[in-house]
C-alpha positions in Angstrom: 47.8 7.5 18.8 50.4 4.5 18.0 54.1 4.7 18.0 53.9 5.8 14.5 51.6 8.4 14.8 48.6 5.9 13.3 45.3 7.0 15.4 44.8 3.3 17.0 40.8 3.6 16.9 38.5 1.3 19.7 40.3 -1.4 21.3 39.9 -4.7 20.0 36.6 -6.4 20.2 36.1 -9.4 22.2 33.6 -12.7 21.7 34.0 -15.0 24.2 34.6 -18.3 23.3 33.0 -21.1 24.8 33.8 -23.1 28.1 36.5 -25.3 28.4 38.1 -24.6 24.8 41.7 -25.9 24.6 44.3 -23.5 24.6 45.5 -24.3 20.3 41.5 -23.3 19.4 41.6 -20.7 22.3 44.4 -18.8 20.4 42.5 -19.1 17.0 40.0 -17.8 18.2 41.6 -14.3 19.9 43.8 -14.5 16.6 40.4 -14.4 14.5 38.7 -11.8 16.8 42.0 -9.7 16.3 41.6 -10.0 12.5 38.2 -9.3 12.4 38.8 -6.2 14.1 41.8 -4.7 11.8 39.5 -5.8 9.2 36.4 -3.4 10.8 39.0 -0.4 10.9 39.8 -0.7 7.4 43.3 -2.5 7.6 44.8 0.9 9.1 48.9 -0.4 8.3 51.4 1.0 10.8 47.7 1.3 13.7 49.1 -0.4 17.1 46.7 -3.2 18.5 48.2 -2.7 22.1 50.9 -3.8 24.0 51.0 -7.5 24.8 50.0 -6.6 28.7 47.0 -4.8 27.6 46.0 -7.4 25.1 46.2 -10.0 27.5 44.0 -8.0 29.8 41.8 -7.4 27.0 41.3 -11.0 25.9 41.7 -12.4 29.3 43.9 -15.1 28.3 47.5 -16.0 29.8 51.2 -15.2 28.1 51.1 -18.7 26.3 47.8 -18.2 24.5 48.5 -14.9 23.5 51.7 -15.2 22.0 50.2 -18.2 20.2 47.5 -16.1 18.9 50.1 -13.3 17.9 52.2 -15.9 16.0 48.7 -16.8 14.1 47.6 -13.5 12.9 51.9 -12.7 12.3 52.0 -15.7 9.7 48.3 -14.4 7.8 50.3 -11.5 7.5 47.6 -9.2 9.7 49.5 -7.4 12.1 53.4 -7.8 13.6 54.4 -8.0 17.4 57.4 -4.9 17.8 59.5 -5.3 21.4 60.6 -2.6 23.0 59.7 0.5 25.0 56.9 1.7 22.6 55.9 -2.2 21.1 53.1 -3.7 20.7 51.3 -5.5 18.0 50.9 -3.1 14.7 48.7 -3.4 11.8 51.3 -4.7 8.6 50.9 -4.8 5.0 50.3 -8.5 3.8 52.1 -10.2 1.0 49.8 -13.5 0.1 53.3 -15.3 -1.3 53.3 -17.4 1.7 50.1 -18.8 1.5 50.0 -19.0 -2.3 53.3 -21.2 -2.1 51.7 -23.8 0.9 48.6 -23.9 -1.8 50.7 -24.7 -4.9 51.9 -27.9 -2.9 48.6 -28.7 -1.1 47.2 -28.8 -4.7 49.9 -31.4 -5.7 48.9 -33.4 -2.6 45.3 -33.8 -3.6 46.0 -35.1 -6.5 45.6 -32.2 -9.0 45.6 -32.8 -12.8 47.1 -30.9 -15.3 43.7 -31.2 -17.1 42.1 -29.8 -13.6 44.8 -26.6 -13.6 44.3 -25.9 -17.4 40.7 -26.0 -16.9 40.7 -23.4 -14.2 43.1 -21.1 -15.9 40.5 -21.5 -19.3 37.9 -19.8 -16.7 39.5 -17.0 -15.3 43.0 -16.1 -17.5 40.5 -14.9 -20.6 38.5 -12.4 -18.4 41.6 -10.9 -16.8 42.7 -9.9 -20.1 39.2 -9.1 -21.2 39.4 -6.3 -18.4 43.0 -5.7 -19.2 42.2 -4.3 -22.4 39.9 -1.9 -20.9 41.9 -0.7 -17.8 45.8 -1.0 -18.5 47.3 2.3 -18.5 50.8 3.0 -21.1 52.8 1.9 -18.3 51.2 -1.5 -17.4 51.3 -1.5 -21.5 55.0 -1.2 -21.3 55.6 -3.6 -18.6 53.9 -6.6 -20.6 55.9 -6.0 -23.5 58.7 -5.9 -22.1 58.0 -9.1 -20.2 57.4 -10.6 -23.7 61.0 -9.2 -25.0 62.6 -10.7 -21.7 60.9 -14.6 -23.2 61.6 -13.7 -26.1 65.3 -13.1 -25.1 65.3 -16.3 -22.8 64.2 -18.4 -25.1 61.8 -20.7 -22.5 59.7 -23.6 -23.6 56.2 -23.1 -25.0 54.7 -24.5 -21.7 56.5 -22.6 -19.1 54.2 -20.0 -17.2 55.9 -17.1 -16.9 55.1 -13.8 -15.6 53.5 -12.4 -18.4 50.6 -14.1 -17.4 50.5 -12.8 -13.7 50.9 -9.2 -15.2 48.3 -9.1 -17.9 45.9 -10.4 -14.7 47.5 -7.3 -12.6 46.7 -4.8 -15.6 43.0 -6.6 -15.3 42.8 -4.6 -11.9 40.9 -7.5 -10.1 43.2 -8.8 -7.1 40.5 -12.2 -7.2 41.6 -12.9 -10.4 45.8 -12.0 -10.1 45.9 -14.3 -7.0 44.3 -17.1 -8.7 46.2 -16.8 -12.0 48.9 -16.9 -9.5 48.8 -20.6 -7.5 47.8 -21.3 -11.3 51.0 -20.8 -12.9 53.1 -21.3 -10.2 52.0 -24.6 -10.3 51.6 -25.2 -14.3 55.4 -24.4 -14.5 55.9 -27.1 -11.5 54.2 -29.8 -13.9 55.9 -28.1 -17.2 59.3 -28.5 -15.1 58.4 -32.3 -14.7 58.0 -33.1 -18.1 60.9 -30.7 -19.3 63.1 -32.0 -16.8 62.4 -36.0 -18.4 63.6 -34.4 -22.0 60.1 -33.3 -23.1 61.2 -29.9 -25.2 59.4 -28.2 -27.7 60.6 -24.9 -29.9 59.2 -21.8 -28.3 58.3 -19.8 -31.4 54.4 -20.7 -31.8 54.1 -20.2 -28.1 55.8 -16.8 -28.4 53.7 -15.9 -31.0 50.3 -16.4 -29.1 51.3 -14.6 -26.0 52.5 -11.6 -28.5 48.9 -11.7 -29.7 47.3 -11.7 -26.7 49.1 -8.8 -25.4 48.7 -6.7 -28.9 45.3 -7.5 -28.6 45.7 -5.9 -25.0 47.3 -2.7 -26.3 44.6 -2.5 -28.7 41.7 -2.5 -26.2 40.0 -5.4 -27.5 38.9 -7.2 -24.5 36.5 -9.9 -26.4 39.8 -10.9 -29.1 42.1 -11.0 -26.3 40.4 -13.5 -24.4 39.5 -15.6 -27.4 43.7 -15.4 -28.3 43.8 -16.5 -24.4 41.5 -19.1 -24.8 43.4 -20.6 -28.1 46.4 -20.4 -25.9 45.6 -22.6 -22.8 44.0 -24.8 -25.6 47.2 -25.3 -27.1 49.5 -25.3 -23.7 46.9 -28.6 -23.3 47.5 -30.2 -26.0 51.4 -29.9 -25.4 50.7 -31.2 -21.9 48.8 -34.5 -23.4 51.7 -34.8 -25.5 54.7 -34.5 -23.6 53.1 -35.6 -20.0 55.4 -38.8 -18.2 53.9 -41.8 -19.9 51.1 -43.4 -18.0 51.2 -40.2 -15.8 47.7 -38.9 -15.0 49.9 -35.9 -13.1 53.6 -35.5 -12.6 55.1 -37.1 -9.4 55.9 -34.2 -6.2 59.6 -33.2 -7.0 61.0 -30.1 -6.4 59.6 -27.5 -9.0 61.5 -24.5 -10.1 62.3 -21.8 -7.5 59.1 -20.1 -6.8 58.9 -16.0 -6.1 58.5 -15.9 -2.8 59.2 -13.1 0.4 61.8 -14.6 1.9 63.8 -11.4 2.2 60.8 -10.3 4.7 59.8 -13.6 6.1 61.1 -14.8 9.4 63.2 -17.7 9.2 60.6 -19.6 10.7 58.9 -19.1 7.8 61.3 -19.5 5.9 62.0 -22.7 7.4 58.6 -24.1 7.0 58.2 -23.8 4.0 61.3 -25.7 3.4 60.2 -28.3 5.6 56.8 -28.4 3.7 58.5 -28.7 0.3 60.7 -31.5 1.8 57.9 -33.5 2.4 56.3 -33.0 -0.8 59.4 -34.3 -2.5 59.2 -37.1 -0.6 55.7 -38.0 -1.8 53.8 -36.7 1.4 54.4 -40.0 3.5 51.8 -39.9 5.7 52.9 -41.2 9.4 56.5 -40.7 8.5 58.7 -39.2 11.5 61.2 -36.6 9.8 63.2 -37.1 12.7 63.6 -35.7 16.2 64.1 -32.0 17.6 68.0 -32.9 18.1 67.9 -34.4 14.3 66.3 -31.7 13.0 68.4 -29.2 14.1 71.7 -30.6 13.2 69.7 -31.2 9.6 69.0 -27.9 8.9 71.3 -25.8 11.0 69.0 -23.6 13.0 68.4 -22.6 16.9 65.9 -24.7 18.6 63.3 -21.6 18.9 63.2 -20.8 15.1 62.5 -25.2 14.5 60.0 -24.9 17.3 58.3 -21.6 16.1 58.2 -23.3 12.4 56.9 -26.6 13.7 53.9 -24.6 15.1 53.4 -23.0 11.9 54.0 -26.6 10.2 51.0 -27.9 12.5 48.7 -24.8 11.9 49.1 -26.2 8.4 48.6 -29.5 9.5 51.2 -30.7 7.6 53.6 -32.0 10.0 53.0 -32.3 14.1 55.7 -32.7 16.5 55.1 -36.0 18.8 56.8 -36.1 22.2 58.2 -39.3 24.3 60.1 -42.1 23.2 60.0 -42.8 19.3 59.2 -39.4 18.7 59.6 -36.4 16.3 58.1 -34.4 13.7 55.6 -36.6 12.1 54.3 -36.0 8.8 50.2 -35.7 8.6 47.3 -35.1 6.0 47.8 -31.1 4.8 45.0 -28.8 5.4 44.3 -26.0 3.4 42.3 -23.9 5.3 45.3 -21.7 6.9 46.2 -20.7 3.3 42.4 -20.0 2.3 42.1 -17.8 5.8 45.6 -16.1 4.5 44.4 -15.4 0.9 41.4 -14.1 2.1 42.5 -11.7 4.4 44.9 -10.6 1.7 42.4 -10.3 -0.9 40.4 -7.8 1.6 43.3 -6.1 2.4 43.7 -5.2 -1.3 40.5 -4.0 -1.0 38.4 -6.2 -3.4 35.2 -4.6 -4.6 31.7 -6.1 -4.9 32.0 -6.2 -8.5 35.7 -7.5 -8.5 34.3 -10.4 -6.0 31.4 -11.2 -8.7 33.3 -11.7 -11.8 35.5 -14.1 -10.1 32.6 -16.2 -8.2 30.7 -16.2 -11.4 33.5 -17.3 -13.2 34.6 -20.2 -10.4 30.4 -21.1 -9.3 29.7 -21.7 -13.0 32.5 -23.4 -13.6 32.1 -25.8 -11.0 28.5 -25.9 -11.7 29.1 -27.0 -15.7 31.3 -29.6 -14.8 28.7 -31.3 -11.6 26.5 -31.3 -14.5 29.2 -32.9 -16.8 29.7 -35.6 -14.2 25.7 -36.4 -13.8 25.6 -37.0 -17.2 28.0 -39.1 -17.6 26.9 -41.5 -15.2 24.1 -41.4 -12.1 24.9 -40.2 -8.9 24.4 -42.9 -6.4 22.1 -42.5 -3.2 24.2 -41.1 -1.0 25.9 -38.2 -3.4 22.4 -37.3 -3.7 21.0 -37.4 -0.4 24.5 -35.4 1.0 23.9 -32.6 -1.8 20.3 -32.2 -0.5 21.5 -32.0 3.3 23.9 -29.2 1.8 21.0 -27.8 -0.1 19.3 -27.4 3.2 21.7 -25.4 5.4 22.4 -21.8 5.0 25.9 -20.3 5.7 26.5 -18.5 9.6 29.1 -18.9 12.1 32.6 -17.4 12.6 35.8 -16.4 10.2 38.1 -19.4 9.7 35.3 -22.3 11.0 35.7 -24.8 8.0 32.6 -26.6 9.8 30.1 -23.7 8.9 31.2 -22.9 5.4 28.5 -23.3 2.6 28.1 -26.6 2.5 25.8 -26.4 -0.7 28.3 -24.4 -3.1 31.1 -26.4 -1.1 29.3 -30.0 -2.0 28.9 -29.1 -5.8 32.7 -28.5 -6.0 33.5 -31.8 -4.7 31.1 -33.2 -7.3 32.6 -31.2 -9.8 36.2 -33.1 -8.7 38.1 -30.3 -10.0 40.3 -29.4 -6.7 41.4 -26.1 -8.1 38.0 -24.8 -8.4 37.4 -26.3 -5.1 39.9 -24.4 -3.7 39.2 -20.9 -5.2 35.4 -21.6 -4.4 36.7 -21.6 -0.3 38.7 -19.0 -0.7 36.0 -16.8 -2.1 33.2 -17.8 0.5 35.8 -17.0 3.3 36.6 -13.9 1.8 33.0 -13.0 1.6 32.2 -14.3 5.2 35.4 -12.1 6.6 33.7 -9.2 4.9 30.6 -9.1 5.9 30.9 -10.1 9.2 33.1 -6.7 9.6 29.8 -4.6 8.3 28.5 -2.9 11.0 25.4 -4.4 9.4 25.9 -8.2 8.9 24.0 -9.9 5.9 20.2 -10.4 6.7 21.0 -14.5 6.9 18.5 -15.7 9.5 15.9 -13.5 7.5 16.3 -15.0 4.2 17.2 -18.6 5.5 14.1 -20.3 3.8 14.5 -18.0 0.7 18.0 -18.8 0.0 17.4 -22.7 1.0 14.2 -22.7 -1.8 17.3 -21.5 -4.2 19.6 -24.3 -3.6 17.0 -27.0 -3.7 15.6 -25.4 -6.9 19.3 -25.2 -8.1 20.0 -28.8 -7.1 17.1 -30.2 -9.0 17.9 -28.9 -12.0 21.4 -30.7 -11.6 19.9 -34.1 -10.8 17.6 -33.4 -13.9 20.1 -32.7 -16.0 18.7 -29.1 -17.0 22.0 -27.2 -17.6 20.0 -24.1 -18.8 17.8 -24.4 -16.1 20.4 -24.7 -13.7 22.7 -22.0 -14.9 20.0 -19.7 -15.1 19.2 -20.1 -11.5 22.3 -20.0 -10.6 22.9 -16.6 -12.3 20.2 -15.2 -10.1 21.3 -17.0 -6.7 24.3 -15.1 -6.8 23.4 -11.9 -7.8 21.1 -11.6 -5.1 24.3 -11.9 -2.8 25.8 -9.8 -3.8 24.3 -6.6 -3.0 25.2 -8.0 0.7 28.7 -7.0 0.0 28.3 -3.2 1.1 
């Protein structure tokens, strides 16, 4: 039994990692074999893990790595090291704002369009109401209207994202589709900010009117008019965007949005700090190369010890947003963001909420075809050269295995279409989805039969993939379709 009374279960399980791994991927890797585990036990919150002596025994690693690994799985929000007499590391409750936050501004970095974000929220916004209607209760009824009296009250532009949006997709009772309506509007009301903040403004009373619609439509149970009211409403929040966007803007510039909800009440200052740090850069315009400024600057800058800067610089490079370079000339130097701590984060979260098989299909559907219509959008606009082509059929060829959290072995095939596609939200939502479905399965006691239907599931792709360079969208829809249902039955 733990310190709280929480029945601990087996001990961790171990894979060895390979020879001569450094001691950065050597802690990722006991900090994925640790997450792995708590996700085999079924996320038991309050369970200890062990003391830090009996993990290091376990995992046969020294103090450094350990506590390395610990401050890994602590910032996806897994499981929490307690000092003391009767510490150890315990199971916690995840909140995803962290990692949703980090994604907001990583989407900014890459470039993101307003016409990218408004085409995501078109795929999934109208079928989180659509199952809103048929599953919100009086009191989630209650709750979005009176979010609608509290706009209607404030008075906000038509194009801020408010959280009447986030709510109807909580009322859909699909934690896929409320993270992703999430990092949407978070960062729609950082671009509506940009073009408010230039003067941009617009009476609120039409948009007002829709979102009243949309909700009535709700409350009456009509899942099919609700989403077509949603889909009349992202329609018209992009044609205010064409309108009022920065002239010769393709996107707004990185400046600091309005305040984001966030856990900073919970968070550690390190955290806390990072995140700061991270939207410093942004503002900045992500200058790649730039040194920020040494350890000594730093903390005289922002007014902290040097073991919370130190602890949020490791967090800053598990991000890879920022690295700390030593010697003469050095400091924290800004580098190219990478997403895949946040996707690893989301995804963990997502289980944790305890997605269901059918919860994880409406949402892959939704992103997989979505990605899928607009590859074949961008084939028929213009041919794909040689090596597009001959890259998509490598992907086409390799079937998904390997570890949690190894961007090198994700599916390369779905992963390929989406950078065709060149919609980096959808991009996005596509990784966090495989990862979620690789952290799951590879928790079954009985793993997916991969190895067994290899040649099957490469025969798909290629058959999918052909249809693409064809330019048969029916054909390649269809197909499609059928790819991913068989998956999903390997979702136990």
């Amino acid at each position: 039994m733990s310190a709280a009374g929480v029945d601990t279960g087996p001990p961790v399980r171990w894979s060895a990692p390979p020879p001569c791994v450094p001691p950065g991927t050597l802690a990722a890797h006991v900090a994925r074999g640790i997450e792995a585990e708590v996700l085999r036990r079924g996320w038991p919150v309050g369970a200890s893990l062990g003391s830090e002596p009996q993990l290091r025994e376990r995992f046969g690693v020294s103090r450094a790595v350990l506590r390395e690994a610990v401050r890994l799985v602590e910032h996806h929000q897994v499981a929490r090291m307690r000092r003391g007499p009767s510490g150890g590391l315990f199971v916690t409750a995840p909140d995803a704002g962290p990692a949703t936050g980090a994604t907001v501004i990583y989407l900014e970095y890459v470039g993101t369009t307003v016409s990218d974000l408004l085409h995501a929220r078109s795929l999934v916004e109208p079928l989180a109401v659509a199952l809103a209607a048929g599953r919100a209760d009086e009191h989630g009824l209650d709750r979005a209207r009176t979010a609608l009296d509290a706009e209607r009250a404030d008075a906000p532009a038509p194009q801020a994202c408010d959280r009447l949006h986030v709510l109807l997709a909580q009322l859909s009772g699909n934690p896929v589709l409320e993270l992703f309506v999430d990092v949407l509007t978070r960062l729609t009301s950082r671009y509506a900010h940009e073009a408010t903040r230039t003067g941009r403004t617009a009476g609120p009373a039409e948009a007002l009117r829709r979102r009243g619609s949309v909700v009535a439509a709700v409350a009456d149970g009509d899942g099919e008019r609700a989403a077509t009211l949603m889909r009349e409403h992202l329609a018209a929040e992009a044609a205010w965007f064409a309108e009022h966007r920065p002239p010769g803007a393709v996107r707004p510039p990185l400046r600091p949005g309005p305040p984001e909800p966030s856990a900073a009440g919970r968070a550690k200052l390190a955290e806390v700090l990072a995140t700061r740090i991270r939207t410093d850069i942004a503002v900045r315009g992500w200058p790649l190369g730039t040194v920020l400024g040494s350890e000594a600057d730093l903390l005289n800058h922002y007014r902290i010890s040097r073991a919370v800067l130190r602890e949020a610089v490791r967090l800053l490079e598990h991000h890879a947003v920022a690295r700390m370079r030593r010697g003469p000339g050095g400091g924290l130097v800004v580098t190219r963001p990478d997403p895949q701590a946040s996707i690893a984060t989301m995804a963990l979260h997502l289980e944790y909420r305890k997605v269901t098989r059918d919860d994880l299909r409406v949402a892959r559907d939704a992103v997989e075809l979505g990605v899928l219509d607009l590859a074949l959008a961008e084939r028929a606009r213009r041919p794909l050269d040689p090596d597009t082509v001959a890259g998509l059929r490598a992907a086409a060829a390799h079937v998904t295995d390997g570890p949690i959290g190894d961007a090198t072995r994700a599916d390369p095939f779905h992963t390929e279409l989406a950078e065709l596609a060149g919609n980096p939200v959808l991009a996005l939502f596509l990784r966090v989805l495989t990862e979620l479905f690789r952290a799951h399965t590879s928790a079954q006691e009985r793993p997916p039969p991969v190895d067994e239907v290899a040649a099957e599931v490469r025969a798909v792709h290629e058959r999918i993939l052909q249809a693409v360079l064809d330019g048969d969208a029916a054909a390649a829809r269809r197909r499609m379709r059928r790819h991913l249902d068989a998956l999903s039955p390997w979702w136990d």
